[in-house]
C-alpha positions as CSV (number, residue, x, y, z in Angstrom):
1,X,89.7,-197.5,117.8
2,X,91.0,-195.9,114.2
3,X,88.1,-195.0,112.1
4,X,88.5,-196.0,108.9
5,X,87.0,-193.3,107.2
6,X,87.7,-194.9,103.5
7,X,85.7,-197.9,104.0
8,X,82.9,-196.9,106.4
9,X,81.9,-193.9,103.9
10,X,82.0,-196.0,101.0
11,X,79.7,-198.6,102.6
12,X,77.1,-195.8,103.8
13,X,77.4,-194.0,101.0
14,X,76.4,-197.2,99.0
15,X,73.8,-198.4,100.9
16,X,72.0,-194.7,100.7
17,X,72.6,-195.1,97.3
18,X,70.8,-198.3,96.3
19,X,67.9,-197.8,99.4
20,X,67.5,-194.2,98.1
21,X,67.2,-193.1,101.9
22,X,67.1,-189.6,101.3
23,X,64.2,-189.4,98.4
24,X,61.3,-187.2,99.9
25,X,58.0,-189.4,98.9
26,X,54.6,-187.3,99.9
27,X,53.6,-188.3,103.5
28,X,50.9,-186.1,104.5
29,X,51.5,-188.3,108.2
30,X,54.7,-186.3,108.4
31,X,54.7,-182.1,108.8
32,X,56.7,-180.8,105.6
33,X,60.2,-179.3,106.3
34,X,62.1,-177.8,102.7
35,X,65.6,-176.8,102.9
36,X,67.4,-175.3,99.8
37,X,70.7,-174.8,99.2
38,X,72.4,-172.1,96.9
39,X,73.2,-173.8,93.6
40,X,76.6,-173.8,92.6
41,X,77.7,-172.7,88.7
42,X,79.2,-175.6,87.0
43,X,81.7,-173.5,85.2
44,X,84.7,-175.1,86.3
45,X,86.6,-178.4,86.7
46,X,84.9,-178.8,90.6
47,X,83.7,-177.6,93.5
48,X,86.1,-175.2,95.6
49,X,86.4,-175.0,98.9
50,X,83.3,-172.5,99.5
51,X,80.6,-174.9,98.7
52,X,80.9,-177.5,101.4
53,X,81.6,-174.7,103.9
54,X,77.9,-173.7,103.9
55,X,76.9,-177.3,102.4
56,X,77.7,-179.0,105.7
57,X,75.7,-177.0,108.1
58,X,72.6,-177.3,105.8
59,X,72.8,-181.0,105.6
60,X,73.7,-180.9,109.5
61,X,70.2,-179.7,110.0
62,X,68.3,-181.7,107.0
63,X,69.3,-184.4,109.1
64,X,68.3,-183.3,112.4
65,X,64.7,-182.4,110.9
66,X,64.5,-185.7,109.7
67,X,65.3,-187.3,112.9
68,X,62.9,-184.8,113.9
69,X,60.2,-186.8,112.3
70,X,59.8,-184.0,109.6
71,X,59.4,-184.9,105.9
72,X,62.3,-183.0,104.7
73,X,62.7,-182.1,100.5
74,X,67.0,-181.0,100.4
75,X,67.3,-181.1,96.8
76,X,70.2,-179.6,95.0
77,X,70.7,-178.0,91.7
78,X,72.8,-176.0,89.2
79,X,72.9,-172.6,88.6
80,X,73.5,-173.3,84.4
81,X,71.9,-170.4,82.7
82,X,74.1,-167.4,82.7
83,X,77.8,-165.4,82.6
84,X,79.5,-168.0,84.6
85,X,78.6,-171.0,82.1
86,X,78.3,-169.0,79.0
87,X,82.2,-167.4,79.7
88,X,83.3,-170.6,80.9
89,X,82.2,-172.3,77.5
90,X,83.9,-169.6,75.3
91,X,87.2,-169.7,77.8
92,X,87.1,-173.6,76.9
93,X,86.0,-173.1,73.2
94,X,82.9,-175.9,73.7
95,X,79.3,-175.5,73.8
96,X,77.9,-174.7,76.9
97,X,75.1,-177.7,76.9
98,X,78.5,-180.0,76.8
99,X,80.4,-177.9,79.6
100,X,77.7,-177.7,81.3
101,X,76.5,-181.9,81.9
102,X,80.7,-182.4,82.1
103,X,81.0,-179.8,85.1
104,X,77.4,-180.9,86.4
105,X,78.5,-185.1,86.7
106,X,81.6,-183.6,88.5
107,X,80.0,-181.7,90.7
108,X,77.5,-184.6,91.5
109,X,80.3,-186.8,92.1
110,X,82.0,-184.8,94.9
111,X,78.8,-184.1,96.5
112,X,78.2,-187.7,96.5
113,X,82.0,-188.4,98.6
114,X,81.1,-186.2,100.6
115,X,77.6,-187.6,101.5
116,X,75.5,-185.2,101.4
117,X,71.8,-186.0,102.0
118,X,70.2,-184.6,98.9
119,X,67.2,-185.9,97.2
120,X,69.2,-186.8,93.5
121,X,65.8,-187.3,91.9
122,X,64.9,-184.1,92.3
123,X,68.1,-182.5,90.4
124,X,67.7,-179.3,88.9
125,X,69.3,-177.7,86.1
126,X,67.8,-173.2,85.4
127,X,69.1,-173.7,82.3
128,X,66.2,-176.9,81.5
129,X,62.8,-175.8,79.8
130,X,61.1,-177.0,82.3
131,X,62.7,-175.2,85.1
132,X,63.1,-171.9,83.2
133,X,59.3,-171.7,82.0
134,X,58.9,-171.0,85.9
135,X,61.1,-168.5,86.0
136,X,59.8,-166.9,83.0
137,X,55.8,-167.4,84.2
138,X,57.3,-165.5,87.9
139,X,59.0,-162.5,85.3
140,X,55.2,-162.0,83.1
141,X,53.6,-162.0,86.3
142,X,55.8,-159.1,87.6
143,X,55.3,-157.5,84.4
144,X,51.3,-157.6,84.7
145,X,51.0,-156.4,88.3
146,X,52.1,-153.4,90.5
147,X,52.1,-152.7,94.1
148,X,49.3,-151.0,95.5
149,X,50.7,-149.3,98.9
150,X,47.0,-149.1,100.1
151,X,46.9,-153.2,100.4
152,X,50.5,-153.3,100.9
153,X,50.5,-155.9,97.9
154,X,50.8,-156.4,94.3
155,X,48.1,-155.8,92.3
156,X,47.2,-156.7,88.8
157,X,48.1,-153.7,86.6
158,X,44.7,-154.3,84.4
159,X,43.0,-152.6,87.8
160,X,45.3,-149.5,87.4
161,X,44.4,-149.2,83.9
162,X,40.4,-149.2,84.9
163,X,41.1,-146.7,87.4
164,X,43.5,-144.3,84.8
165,X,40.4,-144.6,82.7
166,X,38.0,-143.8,85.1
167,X,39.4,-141.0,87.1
168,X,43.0,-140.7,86.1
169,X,46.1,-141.2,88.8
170,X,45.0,-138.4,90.9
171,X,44.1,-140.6,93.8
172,X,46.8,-143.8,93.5
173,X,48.7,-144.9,95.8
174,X,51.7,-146.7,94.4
175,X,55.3,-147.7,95.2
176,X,57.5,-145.3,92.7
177,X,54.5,-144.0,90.6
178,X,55.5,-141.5,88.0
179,X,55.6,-137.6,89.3
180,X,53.1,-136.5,86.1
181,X,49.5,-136.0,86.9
182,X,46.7,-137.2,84.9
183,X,43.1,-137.1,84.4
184,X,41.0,-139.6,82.8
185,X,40.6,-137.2,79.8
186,X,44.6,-137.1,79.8
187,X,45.2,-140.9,79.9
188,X,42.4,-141.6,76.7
189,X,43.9,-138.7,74.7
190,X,47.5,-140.3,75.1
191,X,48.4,-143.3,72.0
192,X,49.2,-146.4,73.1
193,X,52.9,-146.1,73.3
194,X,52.5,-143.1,75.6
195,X,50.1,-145.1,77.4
196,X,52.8,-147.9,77.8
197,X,55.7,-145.8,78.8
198,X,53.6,-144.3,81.7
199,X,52.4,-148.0,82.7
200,X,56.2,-148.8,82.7
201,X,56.6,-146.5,86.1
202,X,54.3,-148.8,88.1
203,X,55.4,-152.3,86.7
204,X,57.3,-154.6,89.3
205,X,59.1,-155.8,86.4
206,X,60.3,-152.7,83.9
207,X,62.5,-151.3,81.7
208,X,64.9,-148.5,82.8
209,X,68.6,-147.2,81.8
210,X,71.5,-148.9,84.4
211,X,75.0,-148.9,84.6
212,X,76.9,-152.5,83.6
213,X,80.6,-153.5,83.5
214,X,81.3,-154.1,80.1
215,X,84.2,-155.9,78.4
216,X,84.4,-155.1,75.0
217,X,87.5,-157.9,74.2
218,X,85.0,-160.6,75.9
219,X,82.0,-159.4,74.3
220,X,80.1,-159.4,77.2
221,X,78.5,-157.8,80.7
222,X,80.8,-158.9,83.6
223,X,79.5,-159.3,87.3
224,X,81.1,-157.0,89.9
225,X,82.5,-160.2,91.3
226,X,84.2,-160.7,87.3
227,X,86.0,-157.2,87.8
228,X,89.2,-156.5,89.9
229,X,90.8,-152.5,89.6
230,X,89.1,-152.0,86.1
231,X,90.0,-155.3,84.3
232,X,88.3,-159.1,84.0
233,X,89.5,-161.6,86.5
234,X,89.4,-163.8,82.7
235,X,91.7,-162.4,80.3
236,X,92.4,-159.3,82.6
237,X,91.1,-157.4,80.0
238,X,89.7,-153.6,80.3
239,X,86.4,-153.2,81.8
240,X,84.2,-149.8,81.1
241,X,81.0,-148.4,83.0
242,X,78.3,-148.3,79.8
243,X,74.9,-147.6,80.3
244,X,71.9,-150.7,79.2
245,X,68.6,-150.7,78.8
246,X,67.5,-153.7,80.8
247,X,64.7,-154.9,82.6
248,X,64.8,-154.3,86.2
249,X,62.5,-155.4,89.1
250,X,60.7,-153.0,91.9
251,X,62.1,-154.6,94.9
252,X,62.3,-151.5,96.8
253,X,58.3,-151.8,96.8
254,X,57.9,-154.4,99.2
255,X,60.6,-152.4,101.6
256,X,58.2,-152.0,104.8
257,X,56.3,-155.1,104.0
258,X,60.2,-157.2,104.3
259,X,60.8,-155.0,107.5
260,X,57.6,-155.7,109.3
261,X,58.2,-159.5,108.3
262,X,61.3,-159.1,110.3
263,X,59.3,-158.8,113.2
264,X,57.8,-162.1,112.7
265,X,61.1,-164.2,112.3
266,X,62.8,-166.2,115.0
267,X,66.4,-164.6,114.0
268,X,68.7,-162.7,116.4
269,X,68.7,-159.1,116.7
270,X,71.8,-158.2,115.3
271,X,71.0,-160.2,111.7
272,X,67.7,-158.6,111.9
273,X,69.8,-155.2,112.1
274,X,71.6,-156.3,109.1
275,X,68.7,-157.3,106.8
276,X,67.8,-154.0,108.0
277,X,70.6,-152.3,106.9
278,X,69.9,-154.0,103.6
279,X,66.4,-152.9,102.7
280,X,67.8,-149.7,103.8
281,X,64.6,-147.5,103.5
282,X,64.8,-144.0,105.3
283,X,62.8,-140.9,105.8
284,X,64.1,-137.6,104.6
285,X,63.4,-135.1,102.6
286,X,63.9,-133.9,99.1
287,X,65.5,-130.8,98.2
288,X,65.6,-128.9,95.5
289,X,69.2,-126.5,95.0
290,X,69.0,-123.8,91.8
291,X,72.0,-123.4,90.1
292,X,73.6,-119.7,89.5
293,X,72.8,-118.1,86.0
294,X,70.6,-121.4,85.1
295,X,67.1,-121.9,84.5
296,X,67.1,-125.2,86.3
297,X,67.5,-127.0,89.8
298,X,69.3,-129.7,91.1
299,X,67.2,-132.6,93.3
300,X,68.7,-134.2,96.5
301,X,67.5,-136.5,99.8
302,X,69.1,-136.1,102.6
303,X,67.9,-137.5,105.9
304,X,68.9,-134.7,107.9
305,X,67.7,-132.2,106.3
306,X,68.4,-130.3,109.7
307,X,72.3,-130.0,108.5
308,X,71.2,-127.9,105.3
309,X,72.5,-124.9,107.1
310,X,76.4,-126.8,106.7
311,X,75.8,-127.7,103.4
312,X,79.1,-126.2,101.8
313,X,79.4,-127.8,98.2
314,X,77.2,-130.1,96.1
315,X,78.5,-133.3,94.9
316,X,77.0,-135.0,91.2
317,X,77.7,-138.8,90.2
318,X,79.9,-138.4,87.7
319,X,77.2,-140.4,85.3
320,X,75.0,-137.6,86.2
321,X,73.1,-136.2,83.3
322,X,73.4,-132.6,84.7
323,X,77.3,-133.0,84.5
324,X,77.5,-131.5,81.0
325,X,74.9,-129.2,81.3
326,X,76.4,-127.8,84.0
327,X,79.9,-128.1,83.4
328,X,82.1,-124.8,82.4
329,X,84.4,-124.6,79.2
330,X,87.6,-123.6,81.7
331,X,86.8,-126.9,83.8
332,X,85.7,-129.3,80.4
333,X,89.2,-130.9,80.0
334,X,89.6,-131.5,83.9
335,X,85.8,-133.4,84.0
336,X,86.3,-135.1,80.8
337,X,89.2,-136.6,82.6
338,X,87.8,-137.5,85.6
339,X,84.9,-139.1,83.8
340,X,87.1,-141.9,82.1
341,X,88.8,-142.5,85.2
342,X,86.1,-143.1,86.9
343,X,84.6,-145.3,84.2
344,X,87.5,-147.6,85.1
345,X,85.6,-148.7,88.0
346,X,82.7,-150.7,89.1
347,X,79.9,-149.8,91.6
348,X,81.2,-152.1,94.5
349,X,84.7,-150.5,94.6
350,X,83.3,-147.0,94.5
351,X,81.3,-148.0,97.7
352,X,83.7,-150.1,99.6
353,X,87.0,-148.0,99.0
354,X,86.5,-145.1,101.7
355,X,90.2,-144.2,101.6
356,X,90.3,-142.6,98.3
357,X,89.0,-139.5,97.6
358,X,89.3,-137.8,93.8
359,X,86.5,-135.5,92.5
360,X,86.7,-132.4,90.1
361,X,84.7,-129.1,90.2
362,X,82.4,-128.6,87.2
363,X,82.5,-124.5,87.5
364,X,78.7,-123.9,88.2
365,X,77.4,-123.5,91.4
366,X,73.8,-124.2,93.3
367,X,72.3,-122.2,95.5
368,X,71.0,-123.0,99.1
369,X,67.6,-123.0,99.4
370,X,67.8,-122.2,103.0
371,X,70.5,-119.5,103.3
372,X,70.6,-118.1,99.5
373,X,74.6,-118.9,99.7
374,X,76.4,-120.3,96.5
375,X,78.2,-123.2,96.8
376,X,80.1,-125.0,94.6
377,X,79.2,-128.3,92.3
378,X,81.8,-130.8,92.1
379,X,81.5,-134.5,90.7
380,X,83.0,-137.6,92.3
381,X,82.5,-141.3,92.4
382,X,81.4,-141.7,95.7
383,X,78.3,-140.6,94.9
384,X,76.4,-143.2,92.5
385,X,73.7,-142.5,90.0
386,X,71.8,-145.8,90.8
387,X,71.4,-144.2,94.3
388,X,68.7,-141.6,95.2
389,X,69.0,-138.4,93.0
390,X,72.7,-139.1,91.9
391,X,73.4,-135.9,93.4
392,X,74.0,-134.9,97.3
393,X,74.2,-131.8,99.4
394,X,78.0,-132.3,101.0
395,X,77.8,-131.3,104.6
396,X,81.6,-132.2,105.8
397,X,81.2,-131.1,109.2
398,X,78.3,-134.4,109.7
399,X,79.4,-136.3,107.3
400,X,83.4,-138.9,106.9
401,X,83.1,-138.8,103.2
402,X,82.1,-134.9,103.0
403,X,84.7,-134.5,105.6
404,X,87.4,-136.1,103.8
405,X,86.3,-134.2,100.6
406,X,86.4,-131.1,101.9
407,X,89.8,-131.7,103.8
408,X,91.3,-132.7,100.6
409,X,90.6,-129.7,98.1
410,X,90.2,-127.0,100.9
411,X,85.8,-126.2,101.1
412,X,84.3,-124.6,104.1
413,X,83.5,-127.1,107.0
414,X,80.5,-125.7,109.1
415,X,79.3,-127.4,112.3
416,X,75.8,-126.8,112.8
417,X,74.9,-130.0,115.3
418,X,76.4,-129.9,118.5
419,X,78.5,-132.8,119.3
420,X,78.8,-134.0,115.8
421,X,81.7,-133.0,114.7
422,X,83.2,-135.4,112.7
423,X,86.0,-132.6,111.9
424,X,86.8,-133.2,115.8
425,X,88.3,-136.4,115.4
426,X,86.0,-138.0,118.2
427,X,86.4,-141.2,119.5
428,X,84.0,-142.6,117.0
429,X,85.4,-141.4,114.1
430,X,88.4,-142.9,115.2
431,X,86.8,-146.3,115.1
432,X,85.1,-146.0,111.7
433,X,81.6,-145.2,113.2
434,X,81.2,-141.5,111.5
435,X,77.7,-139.8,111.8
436,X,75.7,-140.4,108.7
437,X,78.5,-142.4,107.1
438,X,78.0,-142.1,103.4
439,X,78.2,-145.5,102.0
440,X,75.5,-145.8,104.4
441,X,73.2,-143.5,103.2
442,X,74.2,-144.9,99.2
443,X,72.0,-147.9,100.3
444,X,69.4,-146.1,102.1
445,X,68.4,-144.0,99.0
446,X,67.9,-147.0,97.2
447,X,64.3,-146.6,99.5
448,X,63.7,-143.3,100.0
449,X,60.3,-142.3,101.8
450,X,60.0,-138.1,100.9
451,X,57.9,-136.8,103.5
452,X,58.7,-133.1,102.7
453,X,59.8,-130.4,99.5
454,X,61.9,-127.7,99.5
455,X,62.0,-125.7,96.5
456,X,64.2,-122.2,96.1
């Protein structure tokens, strides 16, 4: 028998339509089942092919649920309130609120053929008042609180002002607290501003300096999904690396609270390994290398501290506020260069391209803590300022990238682990699985847990 998909859609389709068979009423009879989709950005003439592909599996298991006897809420929505819409408008030369409701109906409209189960009474637009004031209540709320690592939880920061006052920060526990320390006397004798700035270390939500893609012919910051090999995907215009003041949020807090949760999810191993991967904390330690005929030292986390003995060279992000103190007038032409090179490119490319390697030496050296040996400083956009210290301790004999730095402009390779060698060309090296890879160890400094100092 044909199916006559045409006509046997169409009449479904209707009949959900007018019996509204998939609007979620409250049935405390019924246990409560949500799932959410991602929202898609109505910033273009339709969906693409991406959003059924993970549209259909959801809906898949909405309806299983359902048959399940489970309540199920499966709204949908539309991501309306940011670069997507607002470029989108400007490419179009209309008001966003107009682009928006057009793109929106359209989007609604192939969903519908499709016949997807959502709830269309609950449609959601971020960029409506009432959706947004939600998202703005969830913001002040990150603002007022930080997390206490005693109660592995946020906390309101009103309790770490009554304990500043009463005994100072001596005896605080807190996710990425600030490295001064206070008495009570101290924090009352500060003004309010000073107060403020110090309060901004322990906010969840708080200010801090960041790298963004800017594109000055657009007028705007670009995603890293916006830029391709320096320019916009729209216009292909030039992008540059300029530094923001923006507000951030402390995610990397709750870092052993999300990997302990992991133990309580019913997902496979190996995307438990991933999430993992993600959180990326690690234990290490932190470092500190003195520079030759400077009053000043230069901070690093490694988590093999072990390998300190092979540490042949140092290696600075090239946004690195040490790069011009430490730089040399013989090498200031040569870094100068580099520098708007490597302002060409974004954050993701740096990480993902582990082909290319480019640096340039800055002329100073540090000195080993461990051995009292100088080595040299170079900078080089595979290490990233957003990561750790923004500054490494290159040991190419354990390490791909080190490896393929050092290979390239000819600096000492010391083995000092037995059996990893990467400069051996072993089997895993071969296949891509390098000891200590570094793009690896870029998103476990995001997390860092110190549990030792080393000081020269």
């Amino acid at each position: 028998m044909q199916y006559n998909f045409t006509e046997i859609e169409q009449k479904w389709q209707k009949y959900w339509s007018d019996n509204q068979t998939f609007k979620t009423e409250i049935d405390k009879n019924k246990p409560k089942f949500y799932v959410l989709d991602m929202f898609p950005y109505p910033s273009g003439a339709g969906l693409h092919v991406g959003h059924p592909l993970g549209y259909i599996a959801s809906d898949i298991y909405s309806r299983f649920m359902r048959n399940k006897g489970f309540n199920v809420l499966h709204p949908m929505g539309y991501d309306a309130f940011g670069l997507p819409a607002e470029q989108y408008a400007i490419q179009t030369g209309q008001h966003p609120a107009k682009t928006t409701a057009t793109n929106a109906a359209r989007y609604r409209e192939q969903l519908q053929k499709i016949g997807f189960s959502y709830d269309w009474n609950r449609e959601l637009f971020t960029s409506d008042a009432e959706y947004y004031k939600w998202t703005q209540w969830a913001f002040t709320q990150m603002f007022e609180h930080y997390y206490c690592n005693d109660t592995q939880q946020a906390r309101p920061i009103a309790e770490l002002i009554e304990a500043f006052e009463a005994s100072g920060n001596q005896t605080i526990h807190a996710a990425n607290s600030c490295n001064r320390i206070f008495s009570a006397a101290d924090w009352k004798a500060m003004s309010h501003n000073e107060q403020q700035q110090i309060l901004l270390d322990y906010r969840i939500a708080y200010l801090a300096d960041s790298k963004v893609n800017w594109c000055p012919k657009l007028g705007t910051v670009l995603a890293n999904d916006e830029v391709k090999d320096g320019l916009s995907l729209r216009g292909g215009y030039p992008v540059e690396q300029k530094t923001m003041r923006q507000w951030s949020l402390r995610v990397s807090a709750y870092a052993e609270r999300l990997l302990s949760g992991l133990d309580k999810v019913d997902w496979t191993e190996s995307l438990k390994d991933m999430q993992r991967n993600w959180i990326g904390k690690s234990k290490g330690a932190q470092v500190f290398f003195g520079v030759a005929n400077k009053d000043l030292s230069i901070e690093v986390f490694t988590t093999r501290p072990d390998t300190i003995y092979g540490a042949t060279f140092m290696v600075l992000a090239p946004e690195s506020e040490l790069v011009k103190e430490l730089t040399t007038k013989e090498q200031q032409a040569e870094i100068e260069a580099y520098l708007e090179l490597t302002a060409k490119r974004t954050e993701r490319e740096r990480m993902s391209d582990t082909k290319t390697v480019s640096g340039a030496f800055t002329g100073a050296y540090g000195i080993n803590p461990f051995t009292g040996t100088q080595i040299p400083i170079w900078i080089s956009d595979y290490v990233l300022s957003g990561y750790g210290t923004g500054a490494i301790m290159a040991v190419p004999a354990h390490d791909s990238r080190d490896y393929a730095f050092a290979k390239k402009f000819q600096l000492p390779i010391i083995a000092v682990i037995e059996g990893a060698d990467v400069s051996t060309e072993s089997q895993d090296a071969k296949e891509g699985k390098m000891m200590n890879s570094r793009k690896t160890k870029h998103w476990h400094r995001k997390n860092q847990l110190s549990f030792a100092r080393c000081y020269l």
